[in-house]
C-alpha positions as a Markdown table, in Angstrom:
| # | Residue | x | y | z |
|---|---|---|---|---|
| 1 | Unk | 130.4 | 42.5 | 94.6 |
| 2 | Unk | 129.1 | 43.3 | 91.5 |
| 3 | Unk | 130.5 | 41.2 | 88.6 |
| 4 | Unk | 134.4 | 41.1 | 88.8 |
| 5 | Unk | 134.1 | 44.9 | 89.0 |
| 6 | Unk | 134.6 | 46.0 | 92.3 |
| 7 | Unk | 133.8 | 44.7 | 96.0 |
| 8 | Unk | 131.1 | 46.5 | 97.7 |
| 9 | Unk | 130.7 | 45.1 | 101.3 |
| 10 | Unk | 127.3 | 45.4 | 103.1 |
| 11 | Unk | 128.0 | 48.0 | 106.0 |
| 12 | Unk | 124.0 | 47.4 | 107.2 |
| 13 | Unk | 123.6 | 51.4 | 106.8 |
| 14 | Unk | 120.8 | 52.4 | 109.1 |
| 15 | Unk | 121.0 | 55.6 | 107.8 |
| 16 | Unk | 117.9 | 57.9 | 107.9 |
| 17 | Unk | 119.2 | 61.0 | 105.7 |
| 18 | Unk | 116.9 | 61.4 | 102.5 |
| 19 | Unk | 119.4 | 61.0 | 99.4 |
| 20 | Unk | 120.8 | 63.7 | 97.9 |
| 21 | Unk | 123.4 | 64.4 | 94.9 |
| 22 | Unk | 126.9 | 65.0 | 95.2 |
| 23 | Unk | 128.9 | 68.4 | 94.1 |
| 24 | Unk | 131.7 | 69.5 | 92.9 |
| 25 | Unk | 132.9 | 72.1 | 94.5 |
| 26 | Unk | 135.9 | 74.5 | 94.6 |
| 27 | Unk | 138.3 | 73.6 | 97.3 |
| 28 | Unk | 138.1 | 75.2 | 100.6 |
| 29 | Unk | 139.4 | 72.7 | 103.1 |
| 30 | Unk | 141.9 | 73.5 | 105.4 |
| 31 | Unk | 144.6 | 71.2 | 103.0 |
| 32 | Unk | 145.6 | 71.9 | 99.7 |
| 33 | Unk | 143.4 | 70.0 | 96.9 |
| 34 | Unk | 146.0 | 67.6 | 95.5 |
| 35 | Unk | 146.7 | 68.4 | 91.4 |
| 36 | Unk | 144.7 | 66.5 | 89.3 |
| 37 | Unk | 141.6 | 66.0 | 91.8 |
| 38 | Unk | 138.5 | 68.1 | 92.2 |
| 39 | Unk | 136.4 | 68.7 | 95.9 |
| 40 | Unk | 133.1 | 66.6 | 96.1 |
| 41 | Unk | 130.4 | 67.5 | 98.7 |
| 42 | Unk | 127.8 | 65.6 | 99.7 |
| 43 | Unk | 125.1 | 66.7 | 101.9 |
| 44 | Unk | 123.3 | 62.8 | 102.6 |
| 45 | Unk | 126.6 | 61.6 | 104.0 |
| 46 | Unk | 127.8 | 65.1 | 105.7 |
| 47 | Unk | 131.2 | 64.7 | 104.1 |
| 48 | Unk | 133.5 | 66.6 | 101.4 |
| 49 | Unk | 136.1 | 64.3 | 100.4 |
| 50 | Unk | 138.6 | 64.6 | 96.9 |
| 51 | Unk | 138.5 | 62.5 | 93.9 |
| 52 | Unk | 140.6 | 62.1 | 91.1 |
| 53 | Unk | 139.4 | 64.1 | 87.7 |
| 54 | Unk | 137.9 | 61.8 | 85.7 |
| 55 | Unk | 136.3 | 59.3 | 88.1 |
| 56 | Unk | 132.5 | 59.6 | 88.3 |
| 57 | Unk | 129.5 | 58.7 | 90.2 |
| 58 | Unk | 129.2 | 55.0 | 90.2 |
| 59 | Unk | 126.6 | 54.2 | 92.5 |
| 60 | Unk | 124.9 | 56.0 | 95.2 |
| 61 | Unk | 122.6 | 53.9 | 98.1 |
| 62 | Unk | 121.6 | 54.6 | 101.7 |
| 63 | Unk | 124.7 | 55.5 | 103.4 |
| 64 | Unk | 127.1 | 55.0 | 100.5 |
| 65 | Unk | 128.7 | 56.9 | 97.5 |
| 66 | Unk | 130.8 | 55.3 | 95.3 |
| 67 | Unk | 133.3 | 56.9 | 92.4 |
| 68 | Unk | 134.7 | 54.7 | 89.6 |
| 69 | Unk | 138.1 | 55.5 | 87.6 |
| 70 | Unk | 137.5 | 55.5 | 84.0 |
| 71 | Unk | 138.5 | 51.7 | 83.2 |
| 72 | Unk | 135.1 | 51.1 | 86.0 |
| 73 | Unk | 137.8 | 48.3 | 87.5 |
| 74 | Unk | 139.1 | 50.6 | 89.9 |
| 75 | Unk | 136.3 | 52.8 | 93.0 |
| 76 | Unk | 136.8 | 54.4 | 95.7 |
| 77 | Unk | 133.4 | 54.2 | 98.2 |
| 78 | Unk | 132.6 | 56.7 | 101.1 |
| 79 | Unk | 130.2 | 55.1 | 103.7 |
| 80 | Unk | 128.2 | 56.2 | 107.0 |
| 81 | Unk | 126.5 | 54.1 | 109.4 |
| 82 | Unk | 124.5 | 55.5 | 112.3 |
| 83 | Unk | 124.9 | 54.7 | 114.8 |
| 84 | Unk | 128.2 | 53.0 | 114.9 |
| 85 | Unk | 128.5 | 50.3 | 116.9 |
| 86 | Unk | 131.2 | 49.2 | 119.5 |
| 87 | Unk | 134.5 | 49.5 | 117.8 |
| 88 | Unk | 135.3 | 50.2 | 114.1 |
| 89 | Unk | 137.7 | 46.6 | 114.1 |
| 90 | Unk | 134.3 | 44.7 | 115.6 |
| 91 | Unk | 132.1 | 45.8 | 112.5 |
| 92 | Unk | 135.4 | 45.1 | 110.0 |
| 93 | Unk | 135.4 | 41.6 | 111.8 |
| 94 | Unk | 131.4 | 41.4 | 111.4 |
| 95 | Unk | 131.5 | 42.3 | 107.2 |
| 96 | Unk | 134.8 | 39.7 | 106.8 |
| 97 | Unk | 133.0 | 37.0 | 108.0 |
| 98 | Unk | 130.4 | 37.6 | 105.1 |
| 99 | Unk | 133.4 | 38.2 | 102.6 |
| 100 | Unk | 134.8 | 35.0 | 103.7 |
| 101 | Unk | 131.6 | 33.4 | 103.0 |
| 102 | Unk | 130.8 | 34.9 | 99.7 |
| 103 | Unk | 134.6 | 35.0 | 98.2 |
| 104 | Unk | 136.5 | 31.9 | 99.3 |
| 105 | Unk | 139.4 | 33.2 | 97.7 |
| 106 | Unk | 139.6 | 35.9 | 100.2 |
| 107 | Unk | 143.0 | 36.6 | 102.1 |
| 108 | Unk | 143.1 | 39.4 | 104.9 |
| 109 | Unk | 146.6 | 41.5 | 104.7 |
| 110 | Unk | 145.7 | 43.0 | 107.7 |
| 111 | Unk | 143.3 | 44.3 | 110.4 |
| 112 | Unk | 144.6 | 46.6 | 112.8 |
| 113 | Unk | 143.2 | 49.1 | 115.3 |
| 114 | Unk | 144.4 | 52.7 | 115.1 |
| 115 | Unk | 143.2 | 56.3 | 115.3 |
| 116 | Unk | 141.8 | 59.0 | 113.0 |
| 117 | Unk | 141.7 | 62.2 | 113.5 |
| 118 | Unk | 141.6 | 61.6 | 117.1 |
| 119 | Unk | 139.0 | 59.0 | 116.9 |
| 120 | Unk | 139.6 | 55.2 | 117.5 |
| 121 | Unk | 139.7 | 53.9 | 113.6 |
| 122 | Unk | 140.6 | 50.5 | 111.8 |
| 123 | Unk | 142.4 | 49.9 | 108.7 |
| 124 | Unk | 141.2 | 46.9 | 107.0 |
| 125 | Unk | 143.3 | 45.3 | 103.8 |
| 126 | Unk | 142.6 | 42.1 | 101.8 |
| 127 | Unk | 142.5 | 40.9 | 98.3 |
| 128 | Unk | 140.0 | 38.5 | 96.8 |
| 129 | Unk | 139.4 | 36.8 | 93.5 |
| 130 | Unk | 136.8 | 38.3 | 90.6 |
| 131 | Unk | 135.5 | 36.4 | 87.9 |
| 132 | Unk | 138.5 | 37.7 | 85.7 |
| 133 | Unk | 141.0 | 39.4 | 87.9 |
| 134 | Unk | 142.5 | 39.6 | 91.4 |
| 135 | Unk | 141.3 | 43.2 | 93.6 |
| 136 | Unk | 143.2 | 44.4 | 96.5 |
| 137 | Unk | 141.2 | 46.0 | 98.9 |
| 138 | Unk | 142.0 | 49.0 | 102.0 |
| 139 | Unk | 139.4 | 50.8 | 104.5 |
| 140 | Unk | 139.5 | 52.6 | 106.8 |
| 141 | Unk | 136.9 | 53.4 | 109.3 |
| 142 | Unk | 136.2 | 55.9 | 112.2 |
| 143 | Unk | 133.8 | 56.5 | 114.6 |
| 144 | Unk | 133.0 | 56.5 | 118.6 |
| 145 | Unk | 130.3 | 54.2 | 119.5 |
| 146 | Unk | 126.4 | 55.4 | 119.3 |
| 147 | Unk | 127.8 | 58.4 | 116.8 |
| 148 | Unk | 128.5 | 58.1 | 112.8 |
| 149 | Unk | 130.9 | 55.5 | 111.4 |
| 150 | Unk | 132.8 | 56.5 | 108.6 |
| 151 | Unk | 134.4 | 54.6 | 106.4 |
| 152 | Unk | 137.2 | 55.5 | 103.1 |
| 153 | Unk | 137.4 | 52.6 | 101.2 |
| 154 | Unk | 139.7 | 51.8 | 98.0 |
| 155 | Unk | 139.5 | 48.9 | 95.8 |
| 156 | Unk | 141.5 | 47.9 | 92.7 |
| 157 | Unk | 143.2 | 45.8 | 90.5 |
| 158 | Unk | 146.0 | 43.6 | 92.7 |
| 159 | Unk | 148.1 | 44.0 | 89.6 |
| 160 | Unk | 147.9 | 48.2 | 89.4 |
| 161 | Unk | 148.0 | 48.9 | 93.5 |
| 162 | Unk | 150.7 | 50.6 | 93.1 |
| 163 | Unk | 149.1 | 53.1 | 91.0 |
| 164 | Unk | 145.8 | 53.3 | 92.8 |
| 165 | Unk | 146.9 | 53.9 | 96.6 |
| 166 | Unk | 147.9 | 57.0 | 96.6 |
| 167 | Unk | 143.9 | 57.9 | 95.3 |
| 168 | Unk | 143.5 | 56.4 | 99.2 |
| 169 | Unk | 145.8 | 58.8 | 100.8 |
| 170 | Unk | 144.5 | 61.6 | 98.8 |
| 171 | Unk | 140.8 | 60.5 | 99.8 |
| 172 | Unk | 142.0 | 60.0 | 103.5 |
| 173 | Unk | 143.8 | 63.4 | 103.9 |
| 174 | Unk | 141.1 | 65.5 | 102.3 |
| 175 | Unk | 138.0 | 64.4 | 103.8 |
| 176 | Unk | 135.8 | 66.1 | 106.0 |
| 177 | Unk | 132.6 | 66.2 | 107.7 |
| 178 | Unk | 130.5 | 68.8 | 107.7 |
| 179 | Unk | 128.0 | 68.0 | 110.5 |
């Protein structure tokens, strides 16, 4: 976690694709691009996923690309790891013991196995204390064991999570991968 700004948990990316800049794109997926979002490709993480107008490029790392909303309070972060391991739920398990160690005013809403796409999946929800604010927290992550792990994640202000989930669905029903 940076500041009070937004989480960022450590999925121990093992990821050996050479970086490479996202791009906005026209939309050619399968489902409609929801108003008020544009496409975003990007070729490091093999995935094209939509975002609302106005967020931006927030950070970038190996195996991880991250979009802030204009206030920088709210982000929503697109993450690979490869190879997965056993069970998306196992490496949810793995990074909340470090959040529980780093934020002690953690709480888990839930942790639930589930499918995506017809891949076993996790959704993983929790809030947690900043220096100035309390952030509500959902991912979801996909993958079958020895291939990619993907994973959506959304975090914002508890107090505006109404506002800010649907940017999750949105995320989740538009993305893609494209190898």
């Amino acid at each position: 976690m940076r500041g009070d700004d937004r989480h960022s948990l450590s999925r121990t990316p093992a990821d050996t694709h050479p970086p490479s800049s996202a791009t906005t794109t026209a939309s050619s997926a399968a489902s409609p691009l929801p108003q008020g979002y544009r496409l975003v490709t990007d070729r490091a993480l093999g995935v094209v996923f939509p975002v609302p107008d106005g967020w931006t490029t927030a950070t970038r790392a190996t195996g991880e690309l991250t979009y802030k909303d204009p206030t920088g309070l709210a982000g929503v972060t697109i993450g690979m790891v490869e190879p997965a391991g056993a069970t998306p739920v196992a490496h949810f398990a793995d990074i909340e013991a470090n959040t529980k160690v780093n934020y002690p005013t953690y709480r888990r809403l839930r942790m639930q196995r589930t499918a995506f796409r017809g891949q076993p999946a996790a959704v993983w929800e929790f809030t947690f204390r900043g220096r100035a604010r309390v952030f509500r927290a959902i991912d979801l992550g996909y993958s079958r064991e020895g291939g990619r792990e993907y994973d959506i994640d959304l975090s914002a202000p508890h107090a505006k999570w109404d506002s800010y989930r649907p940017v999750f669905d949105n995320v989740r029903d538009g993305f893609r991968t494209t190898g």
